[in-house]
N, C-alpha and C positions, 0 to 999 in steps of 0.2 A: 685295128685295135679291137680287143673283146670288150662285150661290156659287164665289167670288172671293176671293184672301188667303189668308192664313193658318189654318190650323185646326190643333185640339189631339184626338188619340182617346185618349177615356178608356172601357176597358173597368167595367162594375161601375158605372155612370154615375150611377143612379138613386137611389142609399143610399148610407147612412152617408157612409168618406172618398170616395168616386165622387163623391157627391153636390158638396161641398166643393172638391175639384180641381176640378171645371166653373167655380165661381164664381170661384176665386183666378183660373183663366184667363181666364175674359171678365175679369174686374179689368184683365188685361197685355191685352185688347182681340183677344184669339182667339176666334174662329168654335170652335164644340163641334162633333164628332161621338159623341155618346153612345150606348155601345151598354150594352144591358143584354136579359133577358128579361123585366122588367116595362113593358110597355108604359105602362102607366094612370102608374107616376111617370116615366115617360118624359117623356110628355106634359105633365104640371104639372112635369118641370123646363124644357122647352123654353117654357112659357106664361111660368116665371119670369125667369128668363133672358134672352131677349128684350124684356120689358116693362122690368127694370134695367138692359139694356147694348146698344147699338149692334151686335150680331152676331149671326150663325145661328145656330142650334143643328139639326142633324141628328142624328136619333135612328134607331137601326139596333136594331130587336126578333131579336135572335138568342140560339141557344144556345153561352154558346161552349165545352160540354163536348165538343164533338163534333169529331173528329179533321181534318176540314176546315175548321173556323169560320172558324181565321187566313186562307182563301186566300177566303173568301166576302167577310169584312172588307174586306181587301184590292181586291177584284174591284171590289166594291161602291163603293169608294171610286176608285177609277180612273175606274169607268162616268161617276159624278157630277162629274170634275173634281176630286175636292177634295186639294190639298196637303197634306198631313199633316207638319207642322214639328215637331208634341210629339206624343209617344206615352207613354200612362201605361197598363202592365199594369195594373190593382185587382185586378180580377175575382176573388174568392176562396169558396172554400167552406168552413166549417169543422163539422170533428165530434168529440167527444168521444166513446170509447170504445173499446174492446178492437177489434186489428186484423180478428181474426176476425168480429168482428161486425156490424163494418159493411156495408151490406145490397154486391151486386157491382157493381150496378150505379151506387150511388154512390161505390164506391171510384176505378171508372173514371173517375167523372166529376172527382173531384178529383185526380189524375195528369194527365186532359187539361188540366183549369183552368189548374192551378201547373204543368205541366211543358210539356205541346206546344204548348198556344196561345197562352201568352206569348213563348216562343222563335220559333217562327214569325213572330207578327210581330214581332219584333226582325227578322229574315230577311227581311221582305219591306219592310218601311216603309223598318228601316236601309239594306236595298239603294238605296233611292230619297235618301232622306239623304247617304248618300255621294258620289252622282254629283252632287248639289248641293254638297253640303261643308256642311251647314248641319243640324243637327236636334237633337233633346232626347226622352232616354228616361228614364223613371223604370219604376221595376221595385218592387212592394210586397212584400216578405218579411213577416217575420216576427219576433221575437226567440225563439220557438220553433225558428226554424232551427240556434239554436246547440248545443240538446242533445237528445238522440233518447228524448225524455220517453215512456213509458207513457202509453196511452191519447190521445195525440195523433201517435202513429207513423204514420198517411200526411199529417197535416195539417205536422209538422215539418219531416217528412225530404225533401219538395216544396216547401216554403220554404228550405231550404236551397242544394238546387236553385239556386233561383230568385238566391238570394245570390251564389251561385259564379258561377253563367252571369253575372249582373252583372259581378263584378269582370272577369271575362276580356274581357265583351264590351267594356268601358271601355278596356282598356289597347288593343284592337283597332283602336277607334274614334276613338281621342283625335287621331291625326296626321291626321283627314278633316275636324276644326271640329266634332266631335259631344258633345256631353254625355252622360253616362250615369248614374245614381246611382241607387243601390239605398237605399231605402227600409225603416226597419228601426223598426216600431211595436211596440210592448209592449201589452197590452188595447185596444182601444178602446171607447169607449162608443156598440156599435150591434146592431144585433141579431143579427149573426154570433154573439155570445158570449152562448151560453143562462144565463137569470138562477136557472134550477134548478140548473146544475154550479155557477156563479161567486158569491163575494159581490160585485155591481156597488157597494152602498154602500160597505164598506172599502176597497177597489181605488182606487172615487175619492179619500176618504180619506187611503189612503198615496200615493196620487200616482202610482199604477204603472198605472191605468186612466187614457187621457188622453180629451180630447173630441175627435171627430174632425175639424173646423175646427180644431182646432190641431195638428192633425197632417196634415191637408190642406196646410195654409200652411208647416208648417215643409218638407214635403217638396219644396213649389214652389222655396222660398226655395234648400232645397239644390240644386236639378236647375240651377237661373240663375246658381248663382255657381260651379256645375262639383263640386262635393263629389262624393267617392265615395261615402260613406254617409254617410246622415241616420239619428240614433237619438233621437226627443224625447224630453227629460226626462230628468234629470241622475240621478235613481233609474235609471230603465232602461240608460243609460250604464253604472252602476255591476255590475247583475245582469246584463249580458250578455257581460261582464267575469269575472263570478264564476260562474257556470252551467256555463261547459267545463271548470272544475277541479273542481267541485264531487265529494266521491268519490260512485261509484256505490249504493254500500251505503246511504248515506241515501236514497237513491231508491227504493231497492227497501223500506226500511222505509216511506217515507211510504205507496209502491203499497200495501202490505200491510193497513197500519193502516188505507186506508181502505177496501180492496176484497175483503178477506180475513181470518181469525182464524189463519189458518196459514203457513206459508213458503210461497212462490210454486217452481211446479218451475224448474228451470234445461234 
């Protein structure tokens, strides 16, 4: 098969929702560019992929913490021909803990994730989208974007990011035939979320952990029928709602009670 048509680049390709968006899109009969830095599930999603659907899959092994990725992305994809009609940021990194503490050089790397090389390629694909009139971007936040929680202070406040640059980029985009929709998950069940900080059995339990296949599909569903944001599950709806009133002072007791026997300084 030549690589000809339609394709869809999904950042974060190999796991969890990544994983999921590949498959809803061979579903609508798109060619994949999956990029990830695991090669090994690269390659067992390209073998699956193509054995259940009529399409390419092209796999690109990169990092995309690195302040050039979007323009290698990019490059890469020009060299080969391939069209890029859907663009789905994923790619996400997550850590739990005290800002100070996180080691520097992975704090870098989650600023580049969530903040420069999702923008970028919105910058560079959307460029190409526009002059066609024709494309679809989905953008992965967070519901952590809505309040600037303790001990997830670079993984929020860069999904938050990610929220804003959506909407604006939507209202930009909408008079060119483009789609844009920001994508806004509560837990997921993958290994981004360490099972030492989290209870995974309650979470799925109360319904506030979702599975990633169903958040994969709800997000597809949203980006093809033009939503701004997709938020799954009628719980999460509710908490993302109630998180930016919430008063501060319970926050700071929870921090306390669990991280501390004293008042935290100010």
């Amino acid at each position: 098969m030549e690589n000809t048509g339609k394709y869809a680049l999904i950042t974060g390709a190999s796991s969890g929702i990544g994983w999921h968006f590949t498959e809803a899109l061979a579903q609508r009969d798109y060619s994949v560019v999956a990029v990830s830095n695991q090669p090994a599930q690269l390659d067992d999603l390209k073998k699956r992929l193509e054995k259940l659907y009529r399409i390419i899959v092209v796999t690109l092994n990169m990092d995309l913490t690195q302040e050039n990725s979007a323009q290698k992305v990019f490059d890469y994809c020009k060299e080969k021909n391939l069209i890029v009609e859907v663009l789905i940021n994923n790619a996400g990194i997550f850590f739990f803990g005290e800002a100070v503490t996180v080691d520097y050089s992975l704090g870098k790397s989650i600023l580049g994730l969530h903040i420069i090389t999702p923008a970028m390629l919105c910058r560079l694909f959307g460029e190409q989208m526009m002059k066609r009139q024709r494309g679809f971007i989905l953008n992965v936040s967070s519901i952590a974007a809505v309040m600037p929680y303790p001990c997830i202070s670079l993984y929020g406040p860069t999904k938050a990011f990610l929220r804003n640059f959506t909407r604006a980029l939507r209202t930009e985009m909408k008079y060119h035939g483009i789609n844009v929709t920001c994508l806004i998950p509560g837990p997921v069940d993958t290994e981004l979320y360490d099972a030492g900080n989290f209870n995974k059995p309650l979470l799925r339990k109360l319904g506030i952990m979702k599975n990633p296949e169903t958040v994969a599909h709800a997000g597809i569903r949203a980006l093809f029928k033009n939503h701004a944001v997709c938020i799954p599950g009628l719980l999460n709806q509710f908490i993302i709602l109630l998180l930016p009133v919430l008063p501060y002072f319970i926050i700071n007791i929870i921090y306390r009670r669990n991280f501390f026997d004293r008042e935290p300084k100010e």
